[in-house]
N, C-alpha and C positions, 0 to 999 in steps of 0.2 A: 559143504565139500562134495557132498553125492551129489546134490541139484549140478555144483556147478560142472562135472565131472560126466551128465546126462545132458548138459544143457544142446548142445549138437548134435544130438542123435534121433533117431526114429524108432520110435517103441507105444507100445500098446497101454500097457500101465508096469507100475512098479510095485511089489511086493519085500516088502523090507523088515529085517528085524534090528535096533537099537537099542540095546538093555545100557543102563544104568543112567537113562534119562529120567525114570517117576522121579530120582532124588528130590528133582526140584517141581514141584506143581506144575511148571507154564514150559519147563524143555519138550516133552513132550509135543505138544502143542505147537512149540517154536520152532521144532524139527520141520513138523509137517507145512506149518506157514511156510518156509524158508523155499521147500521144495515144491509149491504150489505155487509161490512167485515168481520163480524162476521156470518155473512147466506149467502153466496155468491149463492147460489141455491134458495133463496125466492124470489117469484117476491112480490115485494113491493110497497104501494100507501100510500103517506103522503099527507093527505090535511090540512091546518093550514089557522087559519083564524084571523085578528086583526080587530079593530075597524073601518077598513077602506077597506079591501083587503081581498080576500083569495088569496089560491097559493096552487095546487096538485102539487106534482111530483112522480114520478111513474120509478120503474124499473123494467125490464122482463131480468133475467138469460139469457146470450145467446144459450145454450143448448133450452132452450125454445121461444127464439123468433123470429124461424122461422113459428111456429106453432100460439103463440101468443104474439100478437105485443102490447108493450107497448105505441103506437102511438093511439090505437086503443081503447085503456084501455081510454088514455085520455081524446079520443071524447067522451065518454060517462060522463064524469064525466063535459066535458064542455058544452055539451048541459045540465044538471042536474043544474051547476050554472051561464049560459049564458057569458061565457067566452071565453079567447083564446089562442092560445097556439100552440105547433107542439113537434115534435121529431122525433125520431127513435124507429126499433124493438123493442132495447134495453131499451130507456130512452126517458123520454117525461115529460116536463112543462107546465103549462097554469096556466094562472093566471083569476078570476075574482073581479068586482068592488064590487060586492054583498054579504058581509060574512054572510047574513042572510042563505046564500043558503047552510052553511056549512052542515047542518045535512043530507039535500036530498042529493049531493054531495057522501056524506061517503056512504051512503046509494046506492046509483046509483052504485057507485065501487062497494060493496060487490054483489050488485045481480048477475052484470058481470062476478065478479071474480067465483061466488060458479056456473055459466055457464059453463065457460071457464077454469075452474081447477078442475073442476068435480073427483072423484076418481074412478079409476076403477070398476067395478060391482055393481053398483048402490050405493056403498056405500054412506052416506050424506060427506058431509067435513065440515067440522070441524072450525071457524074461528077465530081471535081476534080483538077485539076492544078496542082503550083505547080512550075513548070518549075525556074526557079532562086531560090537560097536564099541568098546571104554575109551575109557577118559583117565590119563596116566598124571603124574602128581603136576607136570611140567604143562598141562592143559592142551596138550594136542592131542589128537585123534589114532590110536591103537586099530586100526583096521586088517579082521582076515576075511577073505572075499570069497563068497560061495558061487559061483554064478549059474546058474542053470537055464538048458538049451530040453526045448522039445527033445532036440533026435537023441540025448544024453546029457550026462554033468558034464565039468569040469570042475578043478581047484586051482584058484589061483592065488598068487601071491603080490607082492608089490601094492601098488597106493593105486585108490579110488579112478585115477585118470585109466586107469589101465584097463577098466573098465567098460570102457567107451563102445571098442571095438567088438564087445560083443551083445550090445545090448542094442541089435537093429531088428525093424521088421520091413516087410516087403509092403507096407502101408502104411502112409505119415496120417496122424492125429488128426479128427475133422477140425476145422479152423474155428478160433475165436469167434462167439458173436459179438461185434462191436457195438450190436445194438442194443444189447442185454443193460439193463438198467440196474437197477438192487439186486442181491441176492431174493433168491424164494425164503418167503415168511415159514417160519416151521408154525407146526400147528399149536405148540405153547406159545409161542409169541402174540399167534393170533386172538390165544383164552386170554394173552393177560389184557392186549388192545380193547378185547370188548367188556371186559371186567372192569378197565379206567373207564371204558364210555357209561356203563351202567354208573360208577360211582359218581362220578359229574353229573348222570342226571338226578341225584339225592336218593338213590336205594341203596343207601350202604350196606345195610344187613346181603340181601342179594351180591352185591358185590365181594364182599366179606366170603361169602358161601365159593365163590368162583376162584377168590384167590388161594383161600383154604385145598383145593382142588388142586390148583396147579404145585402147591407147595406139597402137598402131598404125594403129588408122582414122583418126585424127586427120590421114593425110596423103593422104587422099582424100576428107575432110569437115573443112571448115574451121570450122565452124560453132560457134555462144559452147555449145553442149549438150555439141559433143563436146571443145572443151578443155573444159571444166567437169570431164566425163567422166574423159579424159585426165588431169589435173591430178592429181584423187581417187584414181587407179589407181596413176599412181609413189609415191604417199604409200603405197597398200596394195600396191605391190610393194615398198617398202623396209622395210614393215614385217615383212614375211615374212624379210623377205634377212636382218633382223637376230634372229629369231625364230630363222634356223637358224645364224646366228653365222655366217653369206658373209661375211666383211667385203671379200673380192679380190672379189664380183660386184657388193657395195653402192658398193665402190672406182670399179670400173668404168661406173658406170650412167650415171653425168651425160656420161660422154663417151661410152655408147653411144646417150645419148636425144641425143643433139645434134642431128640432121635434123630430129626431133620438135620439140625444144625450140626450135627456128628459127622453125616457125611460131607460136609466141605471141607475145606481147606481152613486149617485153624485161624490166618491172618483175617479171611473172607468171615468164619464167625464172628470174628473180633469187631469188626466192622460192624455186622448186623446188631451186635448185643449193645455196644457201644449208639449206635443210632435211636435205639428203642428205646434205650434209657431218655436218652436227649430228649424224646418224642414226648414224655409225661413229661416234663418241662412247658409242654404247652397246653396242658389244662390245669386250669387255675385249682389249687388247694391238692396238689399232687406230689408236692415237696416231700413227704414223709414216705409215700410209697416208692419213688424215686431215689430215696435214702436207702431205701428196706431192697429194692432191685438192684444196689451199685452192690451192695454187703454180700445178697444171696449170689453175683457174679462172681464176686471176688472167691466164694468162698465155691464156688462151679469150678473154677480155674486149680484153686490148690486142688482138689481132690481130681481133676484131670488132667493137671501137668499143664494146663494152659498159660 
């Protein structure tokens, strides 16, 4: 509804707040998709916050983020709510424990942004805010509209379209490159590539070492790249363990990743714990340990409500 309510406009980037998206894992996430596909040239900062958590995320256009890094975007918003987090040029997450800090947070982003998106010839730029965002029993959209101007505020009222007219600047967006190919590889993507190529060429242990590495940052970057990351690494460390027939470290893993595995999303552990098992399935005479890992889960799950 915001995407499509900016979709005819000229603005610089958008700074926004939508609370009672963390409910669900992937709303988040799907906010900011939604509004990148429809503005693919905006760089974008979502902070949302629940009773418990906040969580920014933030994207920079690649046309723009060799000049400004959405990694950079972030530290500023996580020193504002004492958080943590990483990414790329392009894209960057952090999460912190404090939703109180939501307001300074938004606020931290926009001074950055009206820096760092500055319009040519002194012009002011121009911004939008939609302070708060629920979701009412009937599933539509509860919208109050904050919008802020360089030369002052304003309060407005009425629905998202209404919006429009004040979210210009005196500079349209540099153009798409049509000729941009993939997104940029973030640099866990590229530890976990050369981790698969080491273990193909038969140095599991080495490899093993690499992906240990990348699953381990995961607990000082909480970001959707580095579980991604993280995820793809215990799959390629269990693949090695069973490559040298470990079946007692493959045994061992779901209860050594457990601090790790805390921080994902419980369906995403379910997944991983569930594969692991299956994995000692493929070394012969592993049936009993296999038994002894389905038990010690089961018995993970009641003592964590899983």
């Amino acid at each position: 509804q915001l995407a499509e309510s900016l979709e005819n406009t000229d603005k610089k980037f958008l700074v926004t707040q939508c609370d009672e998206l963390l409910a669900d894992a992937k709303a988040l996430q799907n906010a900011v998709d939604s509004i990148v596909k429809k503005l693919p040239e905006l760089p974008v900062c979502v902070v949302s916050a629940s009773s418990s958590k906040l969580a920014v995320l933030i994207t920079v256009p690649k046309s723009m983020s060799k000049k400004v890094s959405a990694k950079e975007w972030l530290n500023v918003c996580l020193e504002a709510c004492g958080g943590k987090g990483g990414g790329s040029p392009m894209k960057a997450q952090g999460q912190s424990q404090d939703p109180s800090k939501a307001a300074e947070t938004v606020q931290a982003a926009k001074q950055w942004a009206d820096t760092h998106f500055e319009t040519s010839g002194g012009v002011p730029n121009k911004f939008c805010n939609v302070n708060v965002l629920t979701r009412d029993t009937t599933e539509t959209f509860q919208v109050h509209s904050r919008v802020e101007l360089s030369e002052g505020s304003a309060l407005l009222g009425g629905s998202l379209v209404d919006m429009g007219a004040f979210v210009m600047s005196s500079e349209s967006p540099e153009p798409m490159d049509l000729d941009s190919q993939e997104p940029e590889k973030s640099a866990l993507q590229l530890a976990y590539e050369e981790a698969k190529e080491v273990s193909a060429k038969g140095d599991k242990d080495k490899a093993i070492a690499m992906f240990e590495k990348i699953i381990a940052n995961l607990e000082t970057d909480p970001s959707a790249d580095a579980v991604k990351w993280a995820e793809n690494s215990i799959y390629g460390m269990a693949d090695c363990l069973v490559a040298k027939k470990d079946s007692q470290r493959l045994f061992g893993l779901q209860k050594e990743l457990r601090p790790v595995l805390t921080l994902m999303a419980k369906a995403k552990t379910a997944k991983i714990v569930r594969t692991l098992i299956d994995k000692l399935a493929e070394i012969d005479g592993a049936t009993d340990l296999q038994i002894k890992a389905c038990e010690e889960c089961i018995e993970w799950c009641r003592e964590g409500k899983r």
